[in-house]
C-alpha positions, 0 to 999 in steps of 0.5 A: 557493505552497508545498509542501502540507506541512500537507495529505494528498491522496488518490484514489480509483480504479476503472473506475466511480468516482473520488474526490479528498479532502484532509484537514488534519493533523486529519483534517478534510474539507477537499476531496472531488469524485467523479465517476461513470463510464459504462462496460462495462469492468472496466479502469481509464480513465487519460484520465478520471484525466486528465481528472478531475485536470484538473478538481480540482488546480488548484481543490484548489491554489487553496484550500489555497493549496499545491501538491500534490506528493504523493498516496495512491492507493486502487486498486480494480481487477483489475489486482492479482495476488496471489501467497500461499507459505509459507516454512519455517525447518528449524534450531531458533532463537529466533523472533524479528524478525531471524529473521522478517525474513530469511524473509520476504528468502527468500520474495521470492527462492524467487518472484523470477521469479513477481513479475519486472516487478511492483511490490509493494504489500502484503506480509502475514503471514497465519499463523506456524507455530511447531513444531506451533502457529499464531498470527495474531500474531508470538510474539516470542522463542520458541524452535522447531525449526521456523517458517513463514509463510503469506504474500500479496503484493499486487502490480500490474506496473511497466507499470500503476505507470508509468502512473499515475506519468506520468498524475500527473507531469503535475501535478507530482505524485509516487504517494506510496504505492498501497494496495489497496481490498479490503485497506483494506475489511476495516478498515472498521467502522461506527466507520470508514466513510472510506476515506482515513482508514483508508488513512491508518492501514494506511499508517501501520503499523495492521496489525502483520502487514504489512511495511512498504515504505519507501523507500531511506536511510529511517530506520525502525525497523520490523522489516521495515526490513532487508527492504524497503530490499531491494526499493527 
């Protein structure tokens, strides 16, 4: 068999419910299973996604006729912290992506002990100031005296993130991405009831107020390109 090249495989994870789904370069359904859990905790049970991988990849494998090598994780769990900060740029300049960018690299370092041993996962723009007005949206070259943002991250600690790559690793499967579950709801319409795809879409960029994290030597053009080949 060969690397599942024409496939997406995602899962979703919860305390009370998981779900694993491959959708076709079409986005067609070409597996799903879920499985129910009973239990009082609000924690995630890594040996029922043990289990539950247990039962799935090698059927998954055996009809896609490729190997899963790397997956989507939708997590649905109090295990995030989120941190939200403003950060002010005080000389006048030409608002612009650069500009946006290298605040966005001051914010990461005015909180780098809040954020120590925790992996980000979403980084949100969620206003910009500029002088005495706000948008929900990057007025591309504006000058001002002043800008700020009002920013969130979305994080899990390295202890958590670790878990899941071991739990994982186990089926020779890489974490490709984690997103966060109540993020991804709020893109959800009667339009767009599937969760996966609409992972699929934030991942790929559908939110133009999240920077997007790629991975060291990636050739991205995103404005965030610069600041993200920071964290990784």
């Amino acid at each position: 068999m060969q690397d599942s090249t024409n496939h997406s495989t995602y899962i979703y994870i919860s305390p009370k419910k998981l779900i694993i789904c491959v959708k076709s370069e079409l986005d067609e359904k070409v597996y799903e299973n879920n499985l129910k859990i009973e239990n009082d905790t609000s924690e995630i049970d890594f040996q029922k996604v043990d289990l539950f991988l247990s039962q799935n990849v090698f059927k998954i494998e055996k009809q896609i006729q490729n190997f899963i090598t790397k997956i989507y994780v939708l997590l649905d769990s109090k295990s995030f912290f989120t941190f939200d900060m403003s950060v002010k740029n005080n000389y006048e300049s030409v608002l612009n992506s650069e500009n946006v960018s290298r605040l966005l690299y001051d914010a990461k370092d005015y909180c780098r002990k809040t954020l120590n041993e925790k992996k980000i996962i979403h980084l949100i723009i969620n206003k910009y100031k500029v002088d005495e007005d706000y948008y929900s949206y990057l007025p591309e070259k504006t000058s001002c005296r002043t800008f700020s943002l009002d920013v969130s991250f979305f994080c899990i600690t390295n202890n958590f993130f670790q878990k899941l790559e071991e739990t994982f690793k186990k089926y020779h499967i890489s974490v490709n991405r984690v997103v966060n579950f109540n993020y991804i709801e709020k893109f959800l319409s009667d339009e767009q009831k599937d969760i996966f795809l609409a992972t699929k879409k934030i991942i790929n960029g559908h939110n133009p107020n999240e920077a997007m994290i790629v991975d060291k030597g990636t050739k991205n053009e995103g404005f965030f390109e610069k600041f993200f080949n920071f964290f990784n």
